[in-house]
N, C-alpha and C positions, 0 to 999 in steps of 0.2 A: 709511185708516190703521187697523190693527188696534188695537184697548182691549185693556190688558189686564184678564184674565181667572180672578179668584184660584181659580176653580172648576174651569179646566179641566185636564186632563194635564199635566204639566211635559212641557216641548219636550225634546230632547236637545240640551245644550247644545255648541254649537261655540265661546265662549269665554267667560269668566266678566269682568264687569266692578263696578266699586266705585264708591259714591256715598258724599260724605261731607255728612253733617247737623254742621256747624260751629257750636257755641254758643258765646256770650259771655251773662256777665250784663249787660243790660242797664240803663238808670235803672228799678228798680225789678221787670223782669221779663227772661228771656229772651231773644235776639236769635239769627236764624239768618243765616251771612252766605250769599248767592245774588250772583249774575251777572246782568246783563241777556241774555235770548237774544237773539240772534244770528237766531234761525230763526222763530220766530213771537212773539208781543204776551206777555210773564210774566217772570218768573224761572228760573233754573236754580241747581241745585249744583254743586258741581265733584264732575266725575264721570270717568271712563276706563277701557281696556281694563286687563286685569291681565295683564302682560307673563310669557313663558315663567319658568318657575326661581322666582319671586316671589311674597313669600306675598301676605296681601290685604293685610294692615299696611299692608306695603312697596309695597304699589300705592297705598294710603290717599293713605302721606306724600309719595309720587314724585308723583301727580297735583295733592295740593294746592301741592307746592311748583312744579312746571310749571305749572299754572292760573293759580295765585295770588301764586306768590313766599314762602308760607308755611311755615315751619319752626316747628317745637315743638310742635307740635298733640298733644293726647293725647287720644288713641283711648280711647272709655272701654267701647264695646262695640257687637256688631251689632246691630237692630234688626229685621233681616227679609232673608229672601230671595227672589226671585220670577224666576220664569221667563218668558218676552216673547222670541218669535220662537224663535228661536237663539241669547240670550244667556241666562245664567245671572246673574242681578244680586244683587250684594251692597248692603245700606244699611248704614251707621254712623253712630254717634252723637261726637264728636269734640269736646275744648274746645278753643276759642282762645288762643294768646296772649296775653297781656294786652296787647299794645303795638298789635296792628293799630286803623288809624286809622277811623272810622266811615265813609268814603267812598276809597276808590281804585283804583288801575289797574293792569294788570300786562300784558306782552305773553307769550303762550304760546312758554317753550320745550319741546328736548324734540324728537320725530318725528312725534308723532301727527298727524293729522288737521286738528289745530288750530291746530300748532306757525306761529308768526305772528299769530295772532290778537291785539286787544288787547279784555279782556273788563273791564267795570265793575262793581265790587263796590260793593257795601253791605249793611247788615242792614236784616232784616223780626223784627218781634213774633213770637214765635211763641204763636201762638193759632189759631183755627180757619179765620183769612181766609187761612192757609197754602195751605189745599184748591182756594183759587181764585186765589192771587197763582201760584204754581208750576206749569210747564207738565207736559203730562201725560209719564207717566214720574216724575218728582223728586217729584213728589205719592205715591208709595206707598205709602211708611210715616208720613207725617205724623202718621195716629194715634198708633204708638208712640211717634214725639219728642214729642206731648204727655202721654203717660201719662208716658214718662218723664220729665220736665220739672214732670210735679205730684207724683210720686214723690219728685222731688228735692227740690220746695219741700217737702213734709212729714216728709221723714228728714233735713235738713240742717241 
């Protein structure tokens, strides 16, 4: 499996996809919500391809509402971009609703890849055991969600 590789050439992207960093406050700190994978032992974010005509926004709130069944989310800004293979990958920073529940289920609508799927949600702390609870890929910008996230304890 190839690592990525923040040093090397950007690939030429054949299509651009979005990963959304989900916060809630949690009792007293932060909470990101993630997925159980599917594909190997961690967590994941809800993450997907960015459809023709579509900006990334709109790919934001189409994946998390297909992933997760979520609506309202407010994008608060990107946090990084990185190139890996032939994708071009967007991260975002995103709050939650206030009504999602600490633990639930959703089945994947929608066409993609997944559509069926039924994936488990919950939240993680977000602190530094990010780096090791999240499978590789959805670990990329974890530094920035924690700068940003102390940023926000200290101007809020």
């Amino acid at each position: 499996m190839k690592r990525w590789d923040p040093d090397r050439e950007p690939a030429m992207s054949e299509h651009e996809k979005v990963f959304a960093y989900v916060v809630r406050a949690g009792d007293g700190a932060p909470e990101l919500l993630v997925l159980e994978s599917l594909d190997e032992p961690g967590f994941e974010t809800p993450k997907g391809g960015v459809e023709e005509g579509e900006s990334l926004a709109e790919a934001v709130h189409r994946e998390l509402f297909e992933e997760a069944g979520i609506a309202g989310v407010r994008i608060a800004r990107e946090l990084g971009v990185a190139d890996w293979e032939r994708e071009r990958q967007h991260f975002f920073l995103a709050e939650a609703p206030p009504s999602l529940p600490d633990r639930f289920g959703h089945t994947v609508t929608g066409e993609g890849v997944d559509a069926g799927f039924h994936y488990r949600f919950s939240w993680l702390p977000v602190d530094d055991r990010l780096h090791d609870s999240l499978v590789q890929g959805c670990d990329r910008f974890v530094d920035e969600l924690l700068a940003a996230m102390r940023h926000r304890e200290t101007s809020g």
